[in-house]
C-alpha positions in Angstrom: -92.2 -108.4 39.4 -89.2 -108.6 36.9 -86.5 -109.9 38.5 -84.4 -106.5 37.1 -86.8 -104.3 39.3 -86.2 -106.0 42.3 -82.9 -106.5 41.9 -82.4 -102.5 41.8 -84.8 -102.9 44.8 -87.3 -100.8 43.0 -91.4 -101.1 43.0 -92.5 -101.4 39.3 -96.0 -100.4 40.4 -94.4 -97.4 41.6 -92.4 -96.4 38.6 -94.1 -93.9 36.6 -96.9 -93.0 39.8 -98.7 -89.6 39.2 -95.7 -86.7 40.0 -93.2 -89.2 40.8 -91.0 -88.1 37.5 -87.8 -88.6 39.6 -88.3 -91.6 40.1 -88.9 -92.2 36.6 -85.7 -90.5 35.6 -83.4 -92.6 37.8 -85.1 -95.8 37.3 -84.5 -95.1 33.7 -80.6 -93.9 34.2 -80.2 -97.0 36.3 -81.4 -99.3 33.5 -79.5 -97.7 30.7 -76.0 -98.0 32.8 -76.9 -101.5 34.2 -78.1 -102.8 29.9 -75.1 -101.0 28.2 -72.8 -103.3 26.5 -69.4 -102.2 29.2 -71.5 -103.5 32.4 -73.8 -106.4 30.6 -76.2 -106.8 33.4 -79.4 -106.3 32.1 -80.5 -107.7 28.4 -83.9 -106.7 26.4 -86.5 -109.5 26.7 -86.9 -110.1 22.8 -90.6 -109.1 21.3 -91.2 -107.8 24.5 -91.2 -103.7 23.4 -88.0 -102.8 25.9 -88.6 -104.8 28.8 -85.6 -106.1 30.2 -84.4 -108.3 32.3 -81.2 -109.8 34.3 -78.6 -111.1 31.8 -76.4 -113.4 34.8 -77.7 -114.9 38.2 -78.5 -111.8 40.9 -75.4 -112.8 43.0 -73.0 -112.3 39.8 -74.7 -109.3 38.7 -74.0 -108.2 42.4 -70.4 -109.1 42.2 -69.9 -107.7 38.7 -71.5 -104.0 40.3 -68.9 -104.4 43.4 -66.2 -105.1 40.7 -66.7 -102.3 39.2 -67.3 -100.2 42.2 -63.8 -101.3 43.0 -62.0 -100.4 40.2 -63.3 -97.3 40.2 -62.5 -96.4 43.8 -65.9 -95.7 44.8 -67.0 -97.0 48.5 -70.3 -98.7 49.4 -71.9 -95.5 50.4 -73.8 -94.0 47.2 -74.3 -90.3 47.4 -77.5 -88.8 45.1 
């Protein structure tokens, strides 16, 4: 499993299952936000037709998210 997909503790198999377009959607949003060039997490795996994968270790990624989190005055509860 790429180390990206568990990270967002997320079931590549599952992405992308037969009705499961939310899923899908939100795996998608989640990658986009996490890649973009303000948060820096995730990088494209060159020659690899957008796959992706961690840019920093797990644990900085995870202080980088909190960071942010923080600055933004959100808490640790995530509403949907």
């Amino acid at each position: 499993m790429c180390e990206a997909f568990s990270f967002l503790g997320v079931d590549a198999e599952h992405i992308g299952g037969a009705g499961d377009t939310d899923v899908l959607l939100k795996t998608q949003d989640a990658l986009v936000f996490l890649g973009s060039r303000a948060v820096g997490i995730l990088q494209e795996v060159p020659g690899s037709g957008e796959a992706c994968c961690l840019a920093m270790s797990p644990e900085t990624a995870r202080r980088r998210l909190s960071a942010l989190a923080e600055a933004f005055g959100s808490t640790t509860e995530f509403v949907e």
